[in-house]
C-alpha positions as CSV (number, residue, x, y, z in Angstrom):
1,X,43.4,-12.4,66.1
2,X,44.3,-15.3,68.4
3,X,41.2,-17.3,67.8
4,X,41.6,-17.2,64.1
5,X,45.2,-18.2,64.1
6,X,44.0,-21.3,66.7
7,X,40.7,-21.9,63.5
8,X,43.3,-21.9,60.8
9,X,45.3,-24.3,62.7
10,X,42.5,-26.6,63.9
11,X,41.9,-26.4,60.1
12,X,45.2,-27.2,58.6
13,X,45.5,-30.3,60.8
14,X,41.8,-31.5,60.0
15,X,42.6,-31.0,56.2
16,X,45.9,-33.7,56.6
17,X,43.7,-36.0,58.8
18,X,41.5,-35.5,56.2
19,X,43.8,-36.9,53.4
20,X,45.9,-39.5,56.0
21,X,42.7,-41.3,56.1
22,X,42.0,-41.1,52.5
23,X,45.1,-42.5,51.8
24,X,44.7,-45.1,54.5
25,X,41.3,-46.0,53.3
26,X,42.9,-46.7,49.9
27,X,45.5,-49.0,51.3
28,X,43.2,-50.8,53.4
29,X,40.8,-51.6,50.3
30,X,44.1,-52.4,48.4
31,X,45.2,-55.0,51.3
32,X,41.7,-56.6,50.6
33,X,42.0,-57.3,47.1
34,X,45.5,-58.9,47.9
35,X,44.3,-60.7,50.5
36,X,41.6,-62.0,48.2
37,X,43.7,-63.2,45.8
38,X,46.0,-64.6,48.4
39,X,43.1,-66.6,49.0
40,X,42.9,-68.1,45.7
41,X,46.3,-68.2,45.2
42,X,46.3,-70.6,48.1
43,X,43.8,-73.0,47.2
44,X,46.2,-73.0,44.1
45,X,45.7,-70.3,41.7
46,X,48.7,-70.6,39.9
47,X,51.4,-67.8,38.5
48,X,49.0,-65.3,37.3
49,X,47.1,-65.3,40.8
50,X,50.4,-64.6,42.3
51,X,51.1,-62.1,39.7
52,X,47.3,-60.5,40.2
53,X,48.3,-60.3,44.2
54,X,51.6,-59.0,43.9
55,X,50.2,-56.3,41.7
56,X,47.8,-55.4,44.7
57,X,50.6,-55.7,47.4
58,X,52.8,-53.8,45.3
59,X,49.4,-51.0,44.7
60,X,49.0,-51.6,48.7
61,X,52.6,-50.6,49.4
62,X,52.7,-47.6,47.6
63,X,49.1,-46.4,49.2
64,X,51.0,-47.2,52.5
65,X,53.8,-44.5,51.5
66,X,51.3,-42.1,50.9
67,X,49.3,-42.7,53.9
68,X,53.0,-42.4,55.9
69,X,54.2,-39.1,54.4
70,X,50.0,-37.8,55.1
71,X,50.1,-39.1,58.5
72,X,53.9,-37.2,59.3
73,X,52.3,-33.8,57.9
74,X,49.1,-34.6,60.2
75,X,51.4,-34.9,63.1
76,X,53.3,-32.2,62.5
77,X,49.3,-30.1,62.3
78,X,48.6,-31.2,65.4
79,X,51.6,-29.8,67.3
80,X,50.0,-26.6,66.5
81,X,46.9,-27.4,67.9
82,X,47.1,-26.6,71.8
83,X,44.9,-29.6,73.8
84,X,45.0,-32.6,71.4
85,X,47.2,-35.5,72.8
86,X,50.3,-36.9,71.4
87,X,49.7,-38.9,68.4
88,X,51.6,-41.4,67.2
89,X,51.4,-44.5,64.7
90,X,53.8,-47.5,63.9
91,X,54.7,-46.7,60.0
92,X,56.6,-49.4,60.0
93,X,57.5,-51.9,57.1
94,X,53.8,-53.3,56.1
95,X,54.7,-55.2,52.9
96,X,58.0,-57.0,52.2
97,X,57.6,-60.5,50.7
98,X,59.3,-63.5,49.1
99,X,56.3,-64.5,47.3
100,X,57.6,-65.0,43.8
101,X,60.7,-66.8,45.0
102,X,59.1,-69.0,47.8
103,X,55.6,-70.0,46.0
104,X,54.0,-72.6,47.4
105,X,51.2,-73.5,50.1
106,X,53.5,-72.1,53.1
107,X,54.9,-69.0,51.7
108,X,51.7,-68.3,50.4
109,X,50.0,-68.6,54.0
110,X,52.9,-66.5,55.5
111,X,52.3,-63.5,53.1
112,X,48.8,-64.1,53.7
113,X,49.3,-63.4,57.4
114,X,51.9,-60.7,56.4
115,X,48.8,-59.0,54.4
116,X,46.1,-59.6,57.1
117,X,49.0,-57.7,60.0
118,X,49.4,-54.8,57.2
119,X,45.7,-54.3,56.9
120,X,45.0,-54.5,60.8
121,X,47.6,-51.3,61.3
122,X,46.0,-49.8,59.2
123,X,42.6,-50.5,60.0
124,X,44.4,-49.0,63.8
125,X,45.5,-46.0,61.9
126,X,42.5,-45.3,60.5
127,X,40.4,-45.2,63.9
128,X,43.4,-43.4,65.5
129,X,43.0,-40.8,62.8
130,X,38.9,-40.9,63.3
131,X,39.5,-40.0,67.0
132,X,41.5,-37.1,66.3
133,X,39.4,-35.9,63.6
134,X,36.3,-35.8,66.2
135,X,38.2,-34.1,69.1
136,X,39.3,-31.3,66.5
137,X,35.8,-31.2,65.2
138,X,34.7,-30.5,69.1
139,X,37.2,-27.6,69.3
């Protein structure tokens, strides 16, 4: 009876890796739209480019809650998994900008950069998640 409890736990927590990374994988592709038209809006796209991006970072931030709330249940799994490590990732803030009140060439490089640091954590994330899933595949 022990071994199936220890498979429906191994289970549980690959089933909210599972979904964390779905949701991260969302966010991510979401960040690299907005970072996209952060691009153009650079090279001087103009109000509805900012509008078009802030649209994405606004799509990106709300993928990023998901991918937060997924990634606390996945934690929680794991603690009922006996011999995975500790896992833990920075849910920080990723998006908070002052695009629409600061446009112009340097607020528009700065939320650039603010876009490019979202997408790196959660490019992180996602091979944090990855390594997890492929030690509780092994068990």
């Amino acid at each position: 009876m022990e071994q199936m409890d220890r498979r429906r736990e191994i289970n549980e927590a690959m089933y909210a890796g599972e979904e964390a990374l779905h949701c991260l994988r969302e966010a991510k592709d979401c960040l690299s739209s907005a970072g996209n038209w952060g691009i153009v809006d650079m090279l001087g796209g103009g109000m509805l480019t900012t509008f078009i991006k802030r649209s994405k970072m606004k799509d990106a931030d709300n993928l990023v809650q998901q991918a937060r709330s997924a990634l606390k249940r996945f934690q929680r799994e794991l603690m009922d998994v006996e011999s995975i490590p500790e896992f833990h990732i920075q849910t920080g803030d990723f998006l908070s900008f002052a695009d629409y009140f600061f446009d112009g060439l340097v607020a528009d490089m700065l939320v650039q950069s603010k876009i490019n640091d979202a997408k790196g954590q959660v490019e992180d994330a996602i091979q944090k998640v990855n390594y997890i899933l492929r030690q509780l595949r092994g068990l």
